[in-house]
Backbone as CSV, one residue per row, in Angstrom:
resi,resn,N_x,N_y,N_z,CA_x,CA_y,CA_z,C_x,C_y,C_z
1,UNK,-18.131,-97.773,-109.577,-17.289,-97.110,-108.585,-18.016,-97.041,-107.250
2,UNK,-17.163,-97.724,-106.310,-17.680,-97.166,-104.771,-18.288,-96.265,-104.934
3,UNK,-19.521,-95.249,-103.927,-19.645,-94.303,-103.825,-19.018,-93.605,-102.587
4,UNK,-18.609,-92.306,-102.332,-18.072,-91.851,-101.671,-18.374,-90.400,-101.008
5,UNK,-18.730,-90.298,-100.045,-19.697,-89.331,-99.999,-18.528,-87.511,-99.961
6,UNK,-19.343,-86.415,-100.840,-18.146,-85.824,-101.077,-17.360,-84.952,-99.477
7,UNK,-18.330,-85.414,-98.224,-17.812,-84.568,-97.137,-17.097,-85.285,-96.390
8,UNK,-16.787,-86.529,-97.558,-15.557,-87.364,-96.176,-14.382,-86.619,-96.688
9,UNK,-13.680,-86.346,-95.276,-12.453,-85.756,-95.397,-11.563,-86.287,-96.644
10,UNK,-11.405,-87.151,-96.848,-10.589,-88.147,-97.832,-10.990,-88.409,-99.023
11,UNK,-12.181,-87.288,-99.437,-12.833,-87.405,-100.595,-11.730,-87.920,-101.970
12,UNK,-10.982,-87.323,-102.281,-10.309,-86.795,-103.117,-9.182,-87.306,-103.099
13,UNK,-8.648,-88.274,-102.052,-7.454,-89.501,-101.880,-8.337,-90.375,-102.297
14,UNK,-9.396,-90.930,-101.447,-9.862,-91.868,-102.215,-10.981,-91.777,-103.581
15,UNK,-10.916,-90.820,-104.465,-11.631,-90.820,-105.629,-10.507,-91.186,-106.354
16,UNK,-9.408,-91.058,-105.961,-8.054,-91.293,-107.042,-8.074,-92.703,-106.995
17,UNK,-7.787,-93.399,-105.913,-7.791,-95.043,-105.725,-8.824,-95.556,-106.513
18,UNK,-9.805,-94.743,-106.322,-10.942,-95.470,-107.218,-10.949,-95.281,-108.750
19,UNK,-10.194,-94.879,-108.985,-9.901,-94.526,-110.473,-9.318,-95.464,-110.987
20,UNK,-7.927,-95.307,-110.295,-6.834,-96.806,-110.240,-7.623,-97.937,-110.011
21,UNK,-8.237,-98.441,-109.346,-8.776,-99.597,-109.413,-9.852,-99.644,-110.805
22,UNK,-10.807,-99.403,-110.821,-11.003,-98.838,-112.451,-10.327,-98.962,-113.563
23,UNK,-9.235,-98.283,-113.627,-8.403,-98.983,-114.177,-7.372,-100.132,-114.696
24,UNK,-7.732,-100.606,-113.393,-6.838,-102.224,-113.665,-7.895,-103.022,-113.748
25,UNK,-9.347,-102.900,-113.462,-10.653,-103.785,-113.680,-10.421,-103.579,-115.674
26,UNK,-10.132,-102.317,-116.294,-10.550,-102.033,-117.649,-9.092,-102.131,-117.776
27,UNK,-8.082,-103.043,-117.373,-7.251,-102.899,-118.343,-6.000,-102.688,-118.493
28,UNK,-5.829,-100.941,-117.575,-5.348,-99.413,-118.514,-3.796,-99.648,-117.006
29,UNK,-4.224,-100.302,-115.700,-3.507,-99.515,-114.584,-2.526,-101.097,-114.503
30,UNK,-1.681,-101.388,-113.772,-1.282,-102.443,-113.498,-1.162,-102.773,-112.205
31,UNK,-1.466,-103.686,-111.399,-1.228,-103.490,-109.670,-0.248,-103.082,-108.911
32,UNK,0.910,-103.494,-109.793,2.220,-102.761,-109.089,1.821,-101.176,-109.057
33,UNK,0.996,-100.623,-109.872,0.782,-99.117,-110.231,0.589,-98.802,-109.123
34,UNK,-0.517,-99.530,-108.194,-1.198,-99.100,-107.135,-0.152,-98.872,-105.971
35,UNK,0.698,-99.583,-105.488,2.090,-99.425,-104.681,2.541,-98.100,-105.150
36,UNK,3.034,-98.047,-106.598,3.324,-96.982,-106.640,2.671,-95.373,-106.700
37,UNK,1.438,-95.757,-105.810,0.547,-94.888,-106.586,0.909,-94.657,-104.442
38,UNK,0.288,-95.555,-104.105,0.303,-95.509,-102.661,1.504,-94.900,-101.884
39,UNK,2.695,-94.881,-102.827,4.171,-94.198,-101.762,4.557,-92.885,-102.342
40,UNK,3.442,-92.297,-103.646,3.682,-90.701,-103.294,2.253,-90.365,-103.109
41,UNK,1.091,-91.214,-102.685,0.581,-90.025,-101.837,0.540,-90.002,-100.366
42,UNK,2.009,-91.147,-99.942,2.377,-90.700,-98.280,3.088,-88.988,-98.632
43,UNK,4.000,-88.944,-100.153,4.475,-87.514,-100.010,3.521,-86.335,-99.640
44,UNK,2.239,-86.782,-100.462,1.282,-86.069,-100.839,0.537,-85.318,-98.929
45,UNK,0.740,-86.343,-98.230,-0.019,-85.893,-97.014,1.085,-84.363,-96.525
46,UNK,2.933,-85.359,-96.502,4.076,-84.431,-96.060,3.421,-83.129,-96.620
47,UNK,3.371,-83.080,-97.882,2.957,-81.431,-98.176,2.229,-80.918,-97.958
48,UNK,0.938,-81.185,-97.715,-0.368,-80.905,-96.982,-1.049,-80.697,-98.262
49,UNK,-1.066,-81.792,-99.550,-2.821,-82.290,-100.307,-2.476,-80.509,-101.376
50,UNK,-1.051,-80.333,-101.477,-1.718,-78.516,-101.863,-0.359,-78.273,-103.033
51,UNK,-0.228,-77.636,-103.245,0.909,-77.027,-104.544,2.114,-76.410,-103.625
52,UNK,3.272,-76.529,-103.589,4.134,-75.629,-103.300,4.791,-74.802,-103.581
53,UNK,4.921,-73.624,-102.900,5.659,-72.112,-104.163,6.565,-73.136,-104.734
54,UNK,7.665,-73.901,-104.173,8.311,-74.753,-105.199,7.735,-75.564,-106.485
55,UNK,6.527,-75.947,-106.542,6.393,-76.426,-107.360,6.186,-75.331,-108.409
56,UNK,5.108,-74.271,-107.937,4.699,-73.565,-108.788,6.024,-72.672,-109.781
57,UNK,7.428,-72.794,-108.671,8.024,-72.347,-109.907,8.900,-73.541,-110.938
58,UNK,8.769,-74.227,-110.513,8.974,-75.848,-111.086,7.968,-75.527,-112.854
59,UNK,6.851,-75.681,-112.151,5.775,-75.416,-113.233,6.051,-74.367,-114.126
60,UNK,6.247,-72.883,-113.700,6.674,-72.204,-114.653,7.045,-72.172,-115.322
61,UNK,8.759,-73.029,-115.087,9.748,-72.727,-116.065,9.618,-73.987,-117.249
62,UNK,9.120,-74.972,-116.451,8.175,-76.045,-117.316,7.842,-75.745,-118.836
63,UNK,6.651,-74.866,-117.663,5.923,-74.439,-118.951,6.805,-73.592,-120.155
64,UNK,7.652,-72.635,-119.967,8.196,-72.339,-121.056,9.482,-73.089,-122.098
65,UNK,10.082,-74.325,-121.183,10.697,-75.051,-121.732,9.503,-75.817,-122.710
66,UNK,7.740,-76.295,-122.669,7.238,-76.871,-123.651,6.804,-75.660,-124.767
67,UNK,6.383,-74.608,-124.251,6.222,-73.795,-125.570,7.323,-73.186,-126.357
68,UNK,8.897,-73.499,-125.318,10.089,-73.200,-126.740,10.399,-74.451,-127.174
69,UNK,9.671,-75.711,-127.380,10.056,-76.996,-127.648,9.923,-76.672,-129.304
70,UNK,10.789,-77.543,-129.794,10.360,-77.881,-131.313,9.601,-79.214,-131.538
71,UNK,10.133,-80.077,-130.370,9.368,-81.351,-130.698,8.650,-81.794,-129.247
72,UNK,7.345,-81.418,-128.714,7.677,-82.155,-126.950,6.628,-83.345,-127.619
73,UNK,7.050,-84.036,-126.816,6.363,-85.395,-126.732,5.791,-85.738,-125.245
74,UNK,4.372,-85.922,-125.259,4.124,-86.118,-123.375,3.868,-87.811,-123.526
75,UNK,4.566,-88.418,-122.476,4.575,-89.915,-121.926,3.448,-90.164,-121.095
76,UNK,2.873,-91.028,-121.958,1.430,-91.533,-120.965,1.592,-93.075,-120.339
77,UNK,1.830,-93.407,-119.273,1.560,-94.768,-118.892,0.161,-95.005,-118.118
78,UNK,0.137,-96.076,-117.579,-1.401,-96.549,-117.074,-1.726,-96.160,-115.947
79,UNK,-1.077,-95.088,-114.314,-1.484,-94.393,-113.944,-2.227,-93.097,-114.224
80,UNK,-1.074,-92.668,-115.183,-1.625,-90.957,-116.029,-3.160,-91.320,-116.759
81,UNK,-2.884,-92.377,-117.412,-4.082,-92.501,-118.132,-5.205,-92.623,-117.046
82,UNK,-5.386,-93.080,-116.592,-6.553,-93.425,-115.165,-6.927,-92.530,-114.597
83,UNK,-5.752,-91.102,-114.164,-6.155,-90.288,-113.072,-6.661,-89.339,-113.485
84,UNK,-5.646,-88.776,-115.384,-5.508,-87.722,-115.545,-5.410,-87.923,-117.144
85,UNK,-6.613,-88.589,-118.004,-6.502,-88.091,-119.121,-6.636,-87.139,-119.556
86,UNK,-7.572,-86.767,-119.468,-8.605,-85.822,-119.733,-7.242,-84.103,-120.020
87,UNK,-6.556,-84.540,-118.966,-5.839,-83.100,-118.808,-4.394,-83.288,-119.358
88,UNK,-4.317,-84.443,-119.820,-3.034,-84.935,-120.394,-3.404,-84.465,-122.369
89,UNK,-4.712,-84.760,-122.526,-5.211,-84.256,-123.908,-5.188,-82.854,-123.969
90,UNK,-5.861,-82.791,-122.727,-5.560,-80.829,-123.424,-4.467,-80.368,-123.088
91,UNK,-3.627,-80.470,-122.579,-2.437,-80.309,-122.739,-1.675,-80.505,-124.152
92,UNK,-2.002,-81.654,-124.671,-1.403,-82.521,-125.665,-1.962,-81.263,-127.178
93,UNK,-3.308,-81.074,-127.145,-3.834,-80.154,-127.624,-3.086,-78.572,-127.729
94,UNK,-3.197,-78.299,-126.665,-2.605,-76.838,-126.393,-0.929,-76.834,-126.879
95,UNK,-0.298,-77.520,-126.947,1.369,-77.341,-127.183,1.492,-78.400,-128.357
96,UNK,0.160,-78.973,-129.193,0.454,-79.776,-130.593,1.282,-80.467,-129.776
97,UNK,1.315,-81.503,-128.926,2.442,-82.414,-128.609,1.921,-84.042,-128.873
98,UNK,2.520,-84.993,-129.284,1.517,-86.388,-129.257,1.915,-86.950,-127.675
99,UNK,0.516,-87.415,-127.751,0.965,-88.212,-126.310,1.433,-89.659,-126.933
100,UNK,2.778,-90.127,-126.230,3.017,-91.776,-126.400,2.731,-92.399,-125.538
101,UNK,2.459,-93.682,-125.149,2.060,-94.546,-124.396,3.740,-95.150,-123.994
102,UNK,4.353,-95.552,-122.939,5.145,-95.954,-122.669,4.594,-96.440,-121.394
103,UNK,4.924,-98.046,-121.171,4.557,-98.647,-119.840,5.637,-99.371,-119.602
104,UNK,6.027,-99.846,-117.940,7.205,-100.746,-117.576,6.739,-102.051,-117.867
105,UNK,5.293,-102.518,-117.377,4.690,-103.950,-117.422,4.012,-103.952,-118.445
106,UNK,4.734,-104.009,-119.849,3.956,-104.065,-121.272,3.683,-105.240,-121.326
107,UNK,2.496,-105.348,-121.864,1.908,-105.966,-123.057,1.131,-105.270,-123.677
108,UNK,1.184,-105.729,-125.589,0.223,-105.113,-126.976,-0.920,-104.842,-126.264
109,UNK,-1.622,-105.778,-125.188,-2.705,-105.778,-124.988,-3.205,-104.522,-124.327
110,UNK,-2.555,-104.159,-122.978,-2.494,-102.867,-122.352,-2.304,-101.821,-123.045
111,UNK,-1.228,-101.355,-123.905,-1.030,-100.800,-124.438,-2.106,-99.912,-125.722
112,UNK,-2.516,-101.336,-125.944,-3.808,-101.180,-126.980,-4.929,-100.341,-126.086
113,UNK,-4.923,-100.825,-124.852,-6.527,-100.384,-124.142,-6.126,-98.938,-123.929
114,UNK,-4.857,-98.548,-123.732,-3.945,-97.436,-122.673,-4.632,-96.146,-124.124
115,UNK,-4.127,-96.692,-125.180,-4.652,-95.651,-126.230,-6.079,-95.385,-126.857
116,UNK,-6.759,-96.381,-126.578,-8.245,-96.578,-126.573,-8.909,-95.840,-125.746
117,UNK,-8.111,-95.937,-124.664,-8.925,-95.114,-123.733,-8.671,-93.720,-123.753
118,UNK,-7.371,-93.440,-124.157,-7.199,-91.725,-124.598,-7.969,-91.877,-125.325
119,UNK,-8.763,-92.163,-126.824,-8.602,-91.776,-128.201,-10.125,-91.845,-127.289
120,UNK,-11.315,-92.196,-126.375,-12.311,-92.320,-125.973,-12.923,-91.414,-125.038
121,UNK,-11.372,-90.333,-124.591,-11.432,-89.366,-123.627,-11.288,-87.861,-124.434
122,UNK,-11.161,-88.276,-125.723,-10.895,-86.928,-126.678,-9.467,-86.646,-127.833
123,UNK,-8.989,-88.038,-127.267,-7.259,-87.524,-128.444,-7.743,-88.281,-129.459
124,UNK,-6.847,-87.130,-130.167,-7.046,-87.213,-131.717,-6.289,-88.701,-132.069
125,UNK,-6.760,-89.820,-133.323,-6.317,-90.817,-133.161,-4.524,-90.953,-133.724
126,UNK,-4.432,-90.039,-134.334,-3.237,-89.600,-134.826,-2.059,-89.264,-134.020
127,UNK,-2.641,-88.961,-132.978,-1.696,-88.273,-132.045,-0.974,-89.002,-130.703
128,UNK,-1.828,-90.255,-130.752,-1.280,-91.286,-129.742,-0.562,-91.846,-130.266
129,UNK,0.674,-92.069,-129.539,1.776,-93.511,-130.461,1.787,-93.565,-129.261
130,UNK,3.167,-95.194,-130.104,3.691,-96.109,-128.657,2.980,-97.588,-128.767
131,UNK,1.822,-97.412,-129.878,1.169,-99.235,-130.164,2.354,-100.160,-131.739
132,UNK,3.442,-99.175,-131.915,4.343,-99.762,-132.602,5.280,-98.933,-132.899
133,UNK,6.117,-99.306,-131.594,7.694,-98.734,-131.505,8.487,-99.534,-131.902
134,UNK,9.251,-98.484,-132.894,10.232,-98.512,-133.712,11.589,-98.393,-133.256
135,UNK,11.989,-98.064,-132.184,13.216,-97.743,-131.595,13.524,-97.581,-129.847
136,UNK,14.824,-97.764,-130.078,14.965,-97.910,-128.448,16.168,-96.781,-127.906
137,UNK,15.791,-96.449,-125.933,16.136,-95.860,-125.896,17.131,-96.508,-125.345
138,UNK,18.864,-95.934,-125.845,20.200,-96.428,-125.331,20.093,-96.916,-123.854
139,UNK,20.705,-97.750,-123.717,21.135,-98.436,-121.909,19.957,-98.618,-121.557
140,UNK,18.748,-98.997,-121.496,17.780,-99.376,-121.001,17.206,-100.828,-121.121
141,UNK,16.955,-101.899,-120.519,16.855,-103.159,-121.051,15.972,-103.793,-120.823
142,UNK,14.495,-102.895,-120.169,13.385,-103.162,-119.883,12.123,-102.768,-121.056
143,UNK,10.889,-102.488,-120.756,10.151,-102.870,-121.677,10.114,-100.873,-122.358
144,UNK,10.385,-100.090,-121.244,10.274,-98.813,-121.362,11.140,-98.194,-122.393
145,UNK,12.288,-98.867,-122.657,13.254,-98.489,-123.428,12.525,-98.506,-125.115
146,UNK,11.445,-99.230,-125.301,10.619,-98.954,-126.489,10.046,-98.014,-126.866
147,UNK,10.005,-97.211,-127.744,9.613,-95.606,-128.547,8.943,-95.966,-129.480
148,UNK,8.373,-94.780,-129.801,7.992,-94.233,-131.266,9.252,-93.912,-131.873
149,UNK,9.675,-93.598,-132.777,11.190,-92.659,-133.473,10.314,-91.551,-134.052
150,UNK,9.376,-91.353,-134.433,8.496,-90.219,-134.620,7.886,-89.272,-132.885
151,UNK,8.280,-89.956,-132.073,7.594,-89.304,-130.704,8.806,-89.041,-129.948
152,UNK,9.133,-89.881,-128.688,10.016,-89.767,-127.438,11.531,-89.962,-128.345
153,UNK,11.405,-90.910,-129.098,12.998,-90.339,-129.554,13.692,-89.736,-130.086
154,UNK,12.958,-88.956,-130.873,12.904,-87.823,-131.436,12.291,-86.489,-130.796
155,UNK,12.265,-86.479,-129.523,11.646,-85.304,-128.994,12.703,-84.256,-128.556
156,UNK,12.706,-83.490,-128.651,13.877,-82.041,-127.747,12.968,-82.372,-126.248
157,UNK,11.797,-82.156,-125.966,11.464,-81.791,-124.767,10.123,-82.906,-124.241
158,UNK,10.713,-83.956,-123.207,9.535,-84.447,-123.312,9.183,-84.969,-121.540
159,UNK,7.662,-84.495,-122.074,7.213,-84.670,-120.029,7.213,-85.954,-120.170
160,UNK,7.125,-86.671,-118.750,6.968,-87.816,-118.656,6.333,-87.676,-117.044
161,UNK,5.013,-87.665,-116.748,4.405,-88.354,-115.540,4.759,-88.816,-115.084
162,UNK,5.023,-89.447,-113.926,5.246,-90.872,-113.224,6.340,-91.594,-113.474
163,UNK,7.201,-90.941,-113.617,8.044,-91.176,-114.668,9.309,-92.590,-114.012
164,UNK,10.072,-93.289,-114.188,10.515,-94.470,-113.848,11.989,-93.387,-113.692
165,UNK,13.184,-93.417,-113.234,14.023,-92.694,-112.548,15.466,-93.514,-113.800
166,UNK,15.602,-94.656,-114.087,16.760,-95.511,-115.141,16.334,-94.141,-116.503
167,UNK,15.114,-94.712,-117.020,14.515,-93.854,-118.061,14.547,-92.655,-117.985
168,UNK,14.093,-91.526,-116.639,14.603,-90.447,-116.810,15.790,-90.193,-117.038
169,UNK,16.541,-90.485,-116.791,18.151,-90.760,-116.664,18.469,-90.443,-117.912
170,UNK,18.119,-91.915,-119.018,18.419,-91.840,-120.055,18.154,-90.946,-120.932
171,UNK,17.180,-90.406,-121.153,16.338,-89.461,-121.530,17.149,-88.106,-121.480
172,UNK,17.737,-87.758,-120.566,18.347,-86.646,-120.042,20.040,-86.927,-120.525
173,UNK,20.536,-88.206,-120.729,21.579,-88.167,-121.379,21.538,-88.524,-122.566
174,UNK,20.411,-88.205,-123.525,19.946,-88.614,-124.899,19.970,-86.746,-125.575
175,UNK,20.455,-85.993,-124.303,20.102,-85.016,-124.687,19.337,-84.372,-124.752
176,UNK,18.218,-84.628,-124.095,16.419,-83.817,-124.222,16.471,-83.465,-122.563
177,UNK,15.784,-82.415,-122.644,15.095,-81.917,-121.584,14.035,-82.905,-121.078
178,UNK,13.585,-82.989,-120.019,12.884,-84.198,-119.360,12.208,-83.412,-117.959
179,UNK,11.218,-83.415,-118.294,10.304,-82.861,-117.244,9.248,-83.762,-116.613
180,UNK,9.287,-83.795,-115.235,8.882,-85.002,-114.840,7.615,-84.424,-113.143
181,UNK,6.614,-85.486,-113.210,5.946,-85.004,-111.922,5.625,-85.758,-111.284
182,UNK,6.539,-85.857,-109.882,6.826,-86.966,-108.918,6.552,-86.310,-107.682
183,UNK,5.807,-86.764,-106.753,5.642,-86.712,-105.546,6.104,-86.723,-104.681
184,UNK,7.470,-87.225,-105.243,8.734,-87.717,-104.259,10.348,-87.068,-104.391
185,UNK,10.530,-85.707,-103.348,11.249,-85.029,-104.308,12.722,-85.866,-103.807
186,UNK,12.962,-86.808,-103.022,14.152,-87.625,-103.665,13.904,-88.669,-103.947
187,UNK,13.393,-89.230,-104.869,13.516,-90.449,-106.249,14.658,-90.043,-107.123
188,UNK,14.806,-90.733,-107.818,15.903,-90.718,-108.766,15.576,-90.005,-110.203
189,UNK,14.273,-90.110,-110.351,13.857,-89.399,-111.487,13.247,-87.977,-110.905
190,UNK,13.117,-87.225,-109.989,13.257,-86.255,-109.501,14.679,-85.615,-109.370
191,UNK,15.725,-86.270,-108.854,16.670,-85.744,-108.954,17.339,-85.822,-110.671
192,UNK,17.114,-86.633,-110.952,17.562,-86.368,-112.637,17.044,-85.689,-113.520
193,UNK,15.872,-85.527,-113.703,15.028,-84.144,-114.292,15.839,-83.340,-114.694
194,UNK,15.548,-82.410,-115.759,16.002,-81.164,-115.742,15.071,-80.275,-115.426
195,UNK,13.621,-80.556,-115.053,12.342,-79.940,-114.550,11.352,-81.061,-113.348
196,UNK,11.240,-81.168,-112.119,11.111,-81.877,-111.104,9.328,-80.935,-110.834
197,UNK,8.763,-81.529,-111.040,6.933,-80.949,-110.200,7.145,-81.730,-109.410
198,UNK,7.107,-81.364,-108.024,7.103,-82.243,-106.809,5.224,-81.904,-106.754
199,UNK,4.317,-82.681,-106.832,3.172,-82.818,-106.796,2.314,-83.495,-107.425
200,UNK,0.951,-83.614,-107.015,-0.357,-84.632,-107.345,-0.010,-84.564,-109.290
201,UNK,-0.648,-85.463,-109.675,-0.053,-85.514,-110.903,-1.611,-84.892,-111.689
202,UNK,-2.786,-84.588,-111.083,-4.010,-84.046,-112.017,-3.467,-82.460,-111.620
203,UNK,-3.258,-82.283,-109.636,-3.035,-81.016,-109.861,-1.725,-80.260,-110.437
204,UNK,-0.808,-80.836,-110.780,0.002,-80.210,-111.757,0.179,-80.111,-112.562
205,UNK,-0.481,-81.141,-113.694,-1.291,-80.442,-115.244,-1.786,-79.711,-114.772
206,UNK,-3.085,-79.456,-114.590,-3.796,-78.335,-114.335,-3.112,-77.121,-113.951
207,UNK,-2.509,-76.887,-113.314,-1.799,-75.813,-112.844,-0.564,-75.636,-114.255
208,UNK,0.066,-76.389,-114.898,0.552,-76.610,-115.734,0.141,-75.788,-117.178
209,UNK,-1.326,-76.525,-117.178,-1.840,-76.087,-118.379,-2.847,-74.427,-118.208
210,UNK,-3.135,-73.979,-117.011,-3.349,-72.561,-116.514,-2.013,-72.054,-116.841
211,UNK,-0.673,-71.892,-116.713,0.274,-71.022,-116.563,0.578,-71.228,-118.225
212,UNK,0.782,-72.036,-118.784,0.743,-71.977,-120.604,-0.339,-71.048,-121.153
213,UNK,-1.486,-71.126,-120.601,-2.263,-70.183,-121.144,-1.980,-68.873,-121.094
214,UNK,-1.708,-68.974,-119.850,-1.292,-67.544,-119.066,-0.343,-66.880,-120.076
215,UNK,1.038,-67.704,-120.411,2.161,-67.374,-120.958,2.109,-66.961,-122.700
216,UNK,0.995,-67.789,-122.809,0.501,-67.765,-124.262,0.282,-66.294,-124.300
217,UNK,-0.785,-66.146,-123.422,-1.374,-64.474,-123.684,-0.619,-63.308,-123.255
218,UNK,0.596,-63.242,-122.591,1.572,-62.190,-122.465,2.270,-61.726,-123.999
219,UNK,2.654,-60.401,-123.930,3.121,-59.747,-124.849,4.508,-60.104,-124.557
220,UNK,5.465,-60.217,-125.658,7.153,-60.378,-125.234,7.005,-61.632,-124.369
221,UNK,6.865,-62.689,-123.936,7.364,-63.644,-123.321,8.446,-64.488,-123.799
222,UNK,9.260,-64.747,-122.558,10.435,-65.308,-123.085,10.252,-66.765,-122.811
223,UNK,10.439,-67.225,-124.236,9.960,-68.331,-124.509,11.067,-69.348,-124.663
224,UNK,12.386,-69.250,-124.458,13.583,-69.920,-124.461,14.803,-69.847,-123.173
225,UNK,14.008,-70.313,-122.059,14.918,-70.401,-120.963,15.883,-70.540,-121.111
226,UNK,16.993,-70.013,-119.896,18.194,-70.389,-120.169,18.478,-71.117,-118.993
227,UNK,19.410,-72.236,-118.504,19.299,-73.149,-117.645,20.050,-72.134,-116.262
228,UNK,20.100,-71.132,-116.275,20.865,-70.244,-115.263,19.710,-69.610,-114.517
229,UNK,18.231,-69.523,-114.969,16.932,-69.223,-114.390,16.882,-70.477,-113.524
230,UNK,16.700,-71.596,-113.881,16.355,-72.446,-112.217,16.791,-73.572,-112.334
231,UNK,17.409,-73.615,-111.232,18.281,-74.865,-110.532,17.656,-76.158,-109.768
232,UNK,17.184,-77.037,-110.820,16.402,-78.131,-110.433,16.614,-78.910,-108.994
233,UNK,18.327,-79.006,-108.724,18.814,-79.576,-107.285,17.837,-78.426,-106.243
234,UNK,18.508,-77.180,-106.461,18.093,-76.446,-105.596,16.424,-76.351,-105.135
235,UNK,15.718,-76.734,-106.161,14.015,-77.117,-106.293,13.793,-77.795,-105.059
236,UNK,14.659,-78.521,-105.543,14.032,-79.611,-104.834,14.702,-79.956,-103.430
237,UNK,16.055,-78.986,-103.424,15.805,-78.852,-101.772,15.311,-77.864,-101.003
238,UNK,14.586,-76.791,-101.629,13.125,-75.860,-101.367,11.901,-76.739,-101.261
239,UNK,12.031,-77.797,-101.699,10.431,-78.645,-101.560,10.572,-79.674,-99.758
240,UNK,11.686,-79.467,-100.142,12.586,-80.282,-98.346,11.889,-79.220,-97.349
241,UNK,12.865,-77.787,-97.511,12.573,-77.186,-96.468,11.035,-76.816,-96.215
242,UNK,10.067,-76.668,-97.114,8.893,-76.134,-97.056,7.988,-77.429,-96.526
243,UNK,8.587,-79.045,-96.742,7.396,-79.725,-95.866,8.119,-79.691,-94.389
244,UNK,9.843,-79.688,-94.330,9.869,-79.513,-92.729,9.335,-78.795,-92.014
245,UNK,9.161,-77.149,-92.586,8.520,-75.916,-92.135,7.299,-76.304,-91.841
246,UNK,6.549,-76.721,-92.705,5.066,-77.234,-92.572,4.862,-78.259,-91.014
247,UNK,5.807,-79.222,-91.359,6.102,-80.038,-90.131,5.951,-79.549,-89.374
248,UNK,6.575,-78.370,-88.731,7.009,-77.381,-87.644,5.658,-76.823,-87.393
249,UNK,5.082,-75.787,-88.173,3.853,-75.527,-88.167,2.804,-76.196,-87.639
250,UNK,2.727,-77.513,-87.957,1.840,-78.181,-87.248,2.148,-78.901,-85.863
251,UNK,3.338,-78.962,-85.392,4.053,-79.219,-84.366,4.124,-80.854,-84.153
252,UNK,4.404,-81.058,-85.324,5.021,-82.160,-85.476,6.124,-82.642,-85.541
253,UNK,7.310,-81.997,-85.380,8.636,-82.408,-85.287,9.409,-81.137,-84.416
């Protein structure tokens, strides 16, 4: 890895790139990843590099849609894996969920490394699928539409990172809750969500997996949202007004 010294302003944009590249040297990332890696963190500047009360209540209710899950399943493709294993396992850990591997630019081969490299970062080997899917998800005719039937198609509640916007879609008319963390709060899989994290995808696990804990250790928590607590459209046009505001603030528009 480049070295990067930690007082350049850009520490932390570019430690991510360098990850991603890392990753497609070993394997795990694909180059198109990097494009897509590159057009939400233009979102990432709009917000100013930070969490928004929108997200954070994004995250909340998140979080209690995975601890009233019966089945969540978290979706790992070859960005998540690169930026953010590490926090995708304990997560995976903390809510018993398996992580599956689902990528758009499959091959066995990737796929193989994508779980290698979890099972090398701490997941249990049991708990990764997605190196032999069994089933597909309706209307989809790309490589993503491939499952576990023990994981994503069978899940009530399942995150998906980075998530591709056709697939969220489907996902959400398969009947499951679909929680997704995009940078970009109008993509198509942001607006289709039934749970939208408009933010960095390490800092919203993290923040993710702090508020589960949190929720864990309350007495009485209500652990079965009802969809009349928060209005995903409305999220996400609170994530609008708060980077225009910001805009304003800095006297930029």
């Amino acid at each position: 890895m480049f070295k990067i010294p930690e007082t350049h302003p850009r520490y932390e944009s570019l430690m991510k790139r360098e990850k991603l590249v890392e990753g497609i040297e070993a394997g795990i990332t694909s180059k198109q990843g990097l494009i897509a890696h590159g057009r939400g963190e233009a979102f990432d500047y709009l917000i100013g590099e930070k969490t928004l009360d929108s997200a954070r209540r994004a995250t909340e209710f998140a979080a209690s849609l995975l601890l009233a899950a019966k089945k969540p399943v978290i979706s790992v493709n070859g960005n998540v894996a690169a930026l953010a294993a590490r926090e995708v396992i304990e997560l995976s850990n903390l809510i018993n969920a398996p992580l599956e591997v689902n990528i758009f630019y499959r091959s066995e081969e990737r796929v193989r490394k994508i779980k290698e490299h979890l099972e090398k970062q701490g997941a249990e080997v049991e708990k990764v699928l997605g190196d032999k899917p069994n089933a597909r998800i309706p209307g989809i005719e790309h490589a993503r539409a491939r499952v576990d039937r023990e994981g994503i198609y069978s899940a009530d509640v399942v995150l998906a990172p980075l998530e591709d916007g056709d697939r969220c879609e489907a996902l959400v008319e398969m009947g499951k809750k679909v929680i997704t963390i995009d940078l970009n709060p109008l993509s198509r899989t942001s607006r289709h969500a039934t749970v939208s994290i408009v933010d960095d995808v390490e800092r919203a696990l993290k923040n993710l997996i702090s508020v589960i804990r949190e929720k864990r250790g309350e007495k009485g928590v209500e652990l079965a949202p009802t969809s009349g607590e928060y209005d995903n459209k409305e999220n996400l046009r609170e994530v609008i007004k708060e980077i225009v505001n910001r805009l304003k603030e800095k006297d930029l528009i």
